[in-house]
C-alpha positions in Angstrom: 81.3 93.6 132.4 78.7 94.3 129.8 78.8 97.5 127.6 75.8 98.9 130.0 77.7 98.7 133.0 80.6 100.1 131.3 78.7 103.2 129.8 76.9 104.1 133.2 79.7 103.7 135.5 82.8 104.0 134.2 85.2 103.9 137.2 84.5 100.2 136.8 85.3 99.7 133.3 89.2 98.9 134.7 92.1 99.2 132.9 93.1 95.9 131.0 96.6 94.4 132.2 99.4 96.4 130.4 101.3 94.4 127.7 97.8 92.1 126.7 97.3 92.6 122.8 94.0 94.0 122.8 92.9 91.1 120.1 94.6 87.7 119.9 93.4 84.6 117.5 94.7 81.4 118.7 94.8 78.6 115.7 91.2 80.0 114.5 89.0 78.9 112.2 85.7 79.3 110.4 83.6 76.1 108.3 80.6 76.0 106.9 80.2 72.5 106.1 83.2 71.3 104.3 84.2 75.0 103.0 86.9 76.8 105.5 86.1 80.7 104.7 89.1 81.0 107.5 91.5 78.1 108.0 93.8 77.8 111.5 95.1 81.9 111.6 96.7 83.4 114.5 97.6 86.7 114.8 97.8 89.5 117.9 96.6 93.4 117.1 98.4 95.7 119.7 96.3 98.4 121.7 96.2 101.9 120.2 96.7 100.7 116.2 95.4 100.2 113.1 95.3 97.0 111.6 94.4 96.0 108.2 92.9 93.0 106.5 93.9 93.0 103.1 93.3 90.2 100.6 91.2 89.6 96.8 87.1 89.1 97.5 86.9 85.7 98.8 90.1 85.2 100.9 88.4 85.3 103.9 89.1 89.0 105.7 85.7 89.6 106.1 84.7 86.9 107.7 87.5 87.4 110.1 86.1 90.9 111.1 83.2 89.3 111.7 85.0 86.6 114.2 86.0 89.6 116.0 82.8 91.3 116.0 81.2 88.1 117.1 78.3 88.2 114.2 80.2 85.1 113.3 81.2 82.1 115.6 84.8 80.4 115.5 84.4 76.4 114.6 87.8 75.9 116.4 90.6 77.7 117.8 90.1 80.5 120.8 89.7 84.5 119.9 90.9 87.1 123.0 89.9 90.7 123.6 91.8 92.1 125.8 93.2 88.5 127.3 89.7 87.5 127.9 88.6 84.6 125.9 85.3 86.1 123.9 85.3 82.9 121.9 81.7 82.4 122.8 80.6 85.4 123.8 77.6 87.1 121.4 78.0 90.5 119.7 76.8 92.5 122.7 79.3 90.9 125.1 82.4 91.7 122.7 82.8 95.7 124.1 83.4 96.2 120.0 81.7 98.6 117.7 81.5 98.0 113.9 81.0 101.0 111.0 79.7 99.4 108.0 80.2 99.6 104.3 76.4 101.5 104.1 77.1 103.5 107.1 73.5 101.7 108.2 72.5 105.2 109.8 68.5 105.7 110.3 67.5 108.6 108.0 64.3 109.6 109.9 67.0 110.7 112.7 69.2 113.8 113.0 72.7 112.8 113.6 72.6 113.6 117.0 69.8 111.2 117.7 71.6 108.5 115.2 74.7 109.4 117.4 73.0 108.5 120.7 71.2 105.9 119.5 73.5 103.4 121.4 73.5 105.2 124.1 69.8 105.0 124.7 69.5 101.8 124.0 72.1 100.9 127.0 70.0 103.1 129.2 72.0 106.6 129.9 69.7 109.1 130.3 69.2 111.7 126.9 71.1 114.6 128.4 74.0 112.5 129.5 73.7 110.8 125.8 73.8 114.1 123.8 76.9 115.4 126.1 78.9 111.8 125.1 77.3 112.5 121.2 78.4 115.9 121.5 82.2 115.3 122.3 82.4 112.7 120.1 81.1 115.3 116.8 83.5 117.5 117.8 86.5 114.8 117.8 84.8 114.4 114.0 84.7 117.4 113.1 80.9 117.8 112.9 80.1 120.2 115.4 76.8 122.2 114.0 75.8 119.4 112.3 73.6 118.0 115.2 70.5 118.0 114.0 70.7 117.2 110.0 69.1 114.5 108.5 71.5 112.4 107.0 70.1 113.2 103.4 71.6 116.6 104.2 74.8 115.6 105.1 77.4 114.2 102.0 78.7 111.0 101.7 82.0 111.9 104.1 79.8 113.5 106.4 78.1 110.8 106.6 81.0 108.1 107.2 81.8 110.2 110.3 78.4 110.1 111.7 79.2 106.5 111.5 82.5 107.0 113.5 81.5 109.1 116.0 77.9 106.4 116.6 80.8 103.7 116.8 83.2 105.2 119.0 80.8 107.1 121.5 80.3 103.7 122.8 84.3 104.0 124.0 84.3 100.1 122.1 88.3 98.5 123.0 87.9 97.8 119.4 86.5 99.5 116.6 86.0 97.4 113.2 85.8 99.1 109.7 83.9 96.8 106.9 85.2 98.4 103.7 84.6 101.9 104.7 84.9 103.6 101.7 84.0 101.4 98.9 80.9 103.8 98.5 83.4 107.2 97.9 84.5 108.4 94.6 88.2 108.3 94.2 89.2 111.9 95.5 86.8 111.5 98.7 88.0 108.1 99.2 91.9 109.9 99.6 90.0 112.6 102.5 87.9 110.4 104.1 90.6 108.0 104.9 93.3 110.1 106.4 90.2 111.5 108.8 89.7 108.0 110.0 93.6 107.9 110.1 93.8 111.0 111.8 91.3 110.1 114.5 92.5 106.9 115.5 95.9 108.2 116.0 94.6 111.3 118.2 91.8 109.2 120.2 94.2 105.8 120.2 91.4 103.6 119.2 92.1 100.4 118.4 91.2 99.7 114.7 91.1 96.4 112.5 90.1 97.8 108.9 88.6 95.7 106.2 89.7 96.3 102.5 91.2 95.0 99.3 92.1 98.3 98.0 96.4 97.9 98.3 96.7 101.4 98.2 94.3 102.4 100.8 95.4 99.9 103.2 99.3 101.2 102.7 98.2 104.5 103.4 96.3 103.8 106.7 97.8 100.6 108.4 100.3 100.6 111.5 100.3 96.8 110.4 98.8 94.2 106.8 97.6 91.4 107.4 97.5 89.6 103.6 95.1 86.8 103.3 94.8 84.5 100.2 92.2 81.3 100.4 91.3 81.6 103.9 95.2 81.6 105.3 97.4 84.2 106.6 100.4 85.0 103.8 101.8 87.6 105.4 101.1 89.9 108.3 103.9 93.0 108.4 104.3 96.7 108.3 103.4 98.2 105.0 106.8 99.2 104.1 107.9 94.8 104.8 105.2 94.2 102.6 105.8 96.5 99.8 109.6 96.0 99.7 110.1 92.5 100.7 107.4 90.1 99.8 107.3 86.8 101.3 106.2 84.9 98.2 105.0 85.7 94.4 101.2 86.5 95.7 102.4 89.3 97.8 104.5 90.5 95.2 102.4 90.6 92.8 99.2 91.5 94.6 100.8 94.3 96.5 102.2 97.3 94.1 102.1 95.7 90.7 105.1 93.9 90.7 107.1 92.6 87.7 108.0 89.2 88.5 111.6 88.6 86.6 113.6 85.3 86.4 117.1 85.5 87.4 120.3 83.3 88.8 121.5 83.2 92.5 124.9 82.6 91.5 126.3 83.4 95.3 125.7 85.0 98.8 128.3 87.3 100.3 127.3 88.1 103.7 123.6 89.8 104.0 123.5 90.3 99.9 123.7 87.7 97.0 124.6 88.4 93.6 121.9 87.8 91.2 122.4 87.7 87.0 118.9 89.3 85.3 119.9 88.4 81.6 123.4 90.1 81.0 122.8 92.8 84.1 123.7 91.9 87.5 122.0 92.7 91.0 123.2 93.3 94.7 120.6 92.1 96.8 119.1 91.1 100.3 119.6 87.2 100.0 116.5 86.2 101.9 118.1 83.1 102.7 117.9 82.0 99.5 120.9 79.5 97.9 122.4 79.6 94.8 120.1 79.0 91.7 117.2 80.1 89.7 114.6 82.2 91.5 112.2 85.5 90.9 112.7 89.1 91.9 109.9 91.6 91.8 110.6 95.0 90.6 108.2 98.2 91.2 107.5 99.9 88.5 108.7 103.2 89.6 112.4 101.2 90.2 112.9 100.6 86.3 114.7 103.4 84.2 114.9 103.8 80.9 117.1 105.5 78.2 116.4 105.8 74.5 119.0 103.9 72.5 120.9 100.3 72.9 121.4 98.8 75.9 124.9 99.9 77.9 126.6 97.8 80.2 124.6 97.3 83.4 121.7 97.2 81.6 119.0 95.3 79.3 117.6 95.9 75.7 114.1 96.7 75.3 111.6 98.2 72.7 108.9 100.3 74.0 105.3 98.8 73.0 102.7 100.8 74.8 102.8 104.7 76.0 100.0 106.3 77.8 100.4 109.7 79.7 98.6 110.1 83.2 99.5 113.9 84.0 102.3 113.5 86.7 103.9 110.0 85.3 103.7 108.2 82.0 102.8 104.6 82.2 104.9 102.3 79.6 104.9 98.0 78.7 108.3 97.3 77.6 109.4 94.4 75.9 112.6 93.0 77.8 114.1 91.3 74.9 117.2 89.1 76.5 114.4 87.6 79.0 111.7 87.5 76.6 109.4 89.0 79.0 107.4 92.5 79.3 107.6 95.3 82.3 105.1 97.8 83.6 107.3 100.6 84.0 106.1 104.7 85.7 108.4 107.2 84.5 107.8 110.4 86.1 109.6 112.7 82.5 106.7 113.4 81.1 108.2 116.0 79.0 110.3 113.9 76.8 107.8 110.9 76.5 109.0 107.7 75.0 106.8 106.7 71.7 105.9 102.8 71.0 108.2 101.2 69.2 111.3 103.2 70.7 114.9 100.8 71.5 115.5 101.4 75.3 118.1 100.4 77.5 116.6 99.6 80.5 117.9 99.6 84.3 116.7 98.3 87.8 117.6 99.8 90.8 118.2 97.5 93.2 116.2 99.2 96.4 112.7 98.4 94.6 113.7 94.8 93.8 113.4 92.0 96.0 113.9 88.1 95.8 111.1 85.7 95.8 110.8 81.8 95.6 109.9 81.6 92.2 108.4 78.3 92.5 106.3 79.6 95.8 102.3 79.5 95.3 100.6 81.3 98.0 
């Protein structure tokens, strides 16, 4: 059923068959030439949640939302929406809407006519098309705001124009291309708990596009981490943050210190790992005796002015820089002969370079990885 069809008479649409992901990728992937931009993935986004695509520029996320959106063609593998295979199918056939990184809306139109813009072009008639346009401001908060140019509106206003143009077309999914690259950093925070806030009250489906970590922590049901065209890992953001499959996520996700240590034995669910002279109670991750890695979030190291106690390691404060509501520090760990990023939240008895510190890890932000593992 095309999106025309759908739009004029909706008691046709149908209800898809309860318990079908509303996206599947099936062994996917996209060439061009010898170069794999997206290299055998397979993943399943459940109706009604937000999934994001997270990964450094190049690693092949984008090109994946553009699978989806069919502006890009798989060389192998099958892609579902809705258990129907849309492998071939163009953009038009997909039933998916896409709000891009420039918004893209026309700025010789008011934002009711940029709103209904789709609409017209699927033929429903202009006072059916503003009553759909209508609703769908309102779900955005931008009722009143009808008949603005865009150049009136600001640049949050003007990311939900976007939505409400994308969703007004009632799309099964609705794709997000780095929606807020354009934002300054305190609009950014607003803007992304509205699109947050209305795909959780509409339950739209939502695959989101970004390598921002903190962004995509903040928003996501579900991360899907991509590194050279590959899937790394693909969890909730609390899996990803506190247990890492491998030193990219680690490191890539929350600014990890990576820390050699010694495995010396499991017993039952934790293992007891040596970090110079301190030792560790953790998760063993199914990981034997010997040496390995642990990240450690910075927030998860403490610190005490003086020599190290037992329990803990000797360090010497090199760098001190104060951010309002945390101090950011580098510590030397001298037993490992390594440094930490640590965030202390006393910033009323800050720690000057140069200071001896005995230094602690607590053992719920610290997690074993393969230390040998490349992603």
């Amino acid at each position: 059923m095309t999106r025309e069809t759908k739009l004029n008479d909706p008691a046709r649409a149908g209800d898809p068959a309860p318990g079908l992901p509303a996206v599947e990728f099936r062994t996917v992937s996209k060439r061009y030439g010898a170069v794999a931009a997206v290299d055998r993935i397979g993943f399943t986004i459940e109706r009604g949640t937000l999934v994001t695509l997270l990964g450094p520029s190049g690693c092949g996320k984008t090109t994946t939302l553009r699978l989806i959106a069919g502006l890009e063609l798989a060389s192998e593998g099958r892609i579902l929406i809705d258990g129907e295979d849309v492998t071939h199918r163009s953009a038009a056939e997909r039933d998916v809407s896409m709000v891009f990184q420039s918004y893209a809306l026309f700025p010789h139109m008011s934002v009711m006519d940029n709103v209904c813009y789709g609409l017209r072009a699927s033929g429903i008639k202009q006072a059916r098309a503003e009553a759909m346009a209508a609703e769908k401001l309102a779900a955005v908060g931008l009722s009143g705001f009808e008949r603005r140019l865009p150049s009136e509106l600001s640049g949050g206003q003007q990311q939900r124009v976007a939505v409400a143009r994308a969703i007004v077309l009632e799309p099964k999914v609705l794709l997000f291309d780095e929606p807020l690259s354009n934002l300054d950093a305190k609009l950014r925070r607003r803007v992304r708990e509205d699109i947050r806030g209305l795909q959780q009250a509409l339950g739209l489906t939502v695959v989101y596009v970004t390598h921002d970590q903190e962004e995509a922590l903040a928003v996501s049901d579900r991360i899907v981490v991509m590194h050279s065209a590959r899937i790394v890992q693909d969890g909730t953001p609390r899996d990803l943050y506190e247990r890492p499959a491998n030193r990219f996520i680690a490191d890539f996700i929350g600014n990890a210190n990576l820390l050699p240590v010694t495995v010396q034995r499991q017993d039952g669910a934790m293992a007891r790992v040596a970090l110079g002279g301190a030792t560790l109670q953790l998760p063993h991750r199914d990981l034997p005796a010997g040496a390995f890695e642990i990240a450690v979030r910075p927030q998860a190291i403490r610190l005490r002015a003086g020599g190290p106690q037992p329990g803990e390691l000797g360090g010497v404060i090199r760098k001190a820089a104060y951010l309002g509501s945390h101090m950011e520090y580098q510590v030397e760990l001298m037993e490992i002969g390594t440094e930490a990023f640590v965030i202390d939240g006393d910033v009323g008895t800050p720690l000057a370079p140069g200071t001896a510190v005995g230094v602690a890890i607590t053992a719920d932000g610290a997690a074993l990885v393969p230390a040998d593992e490349a992603a």
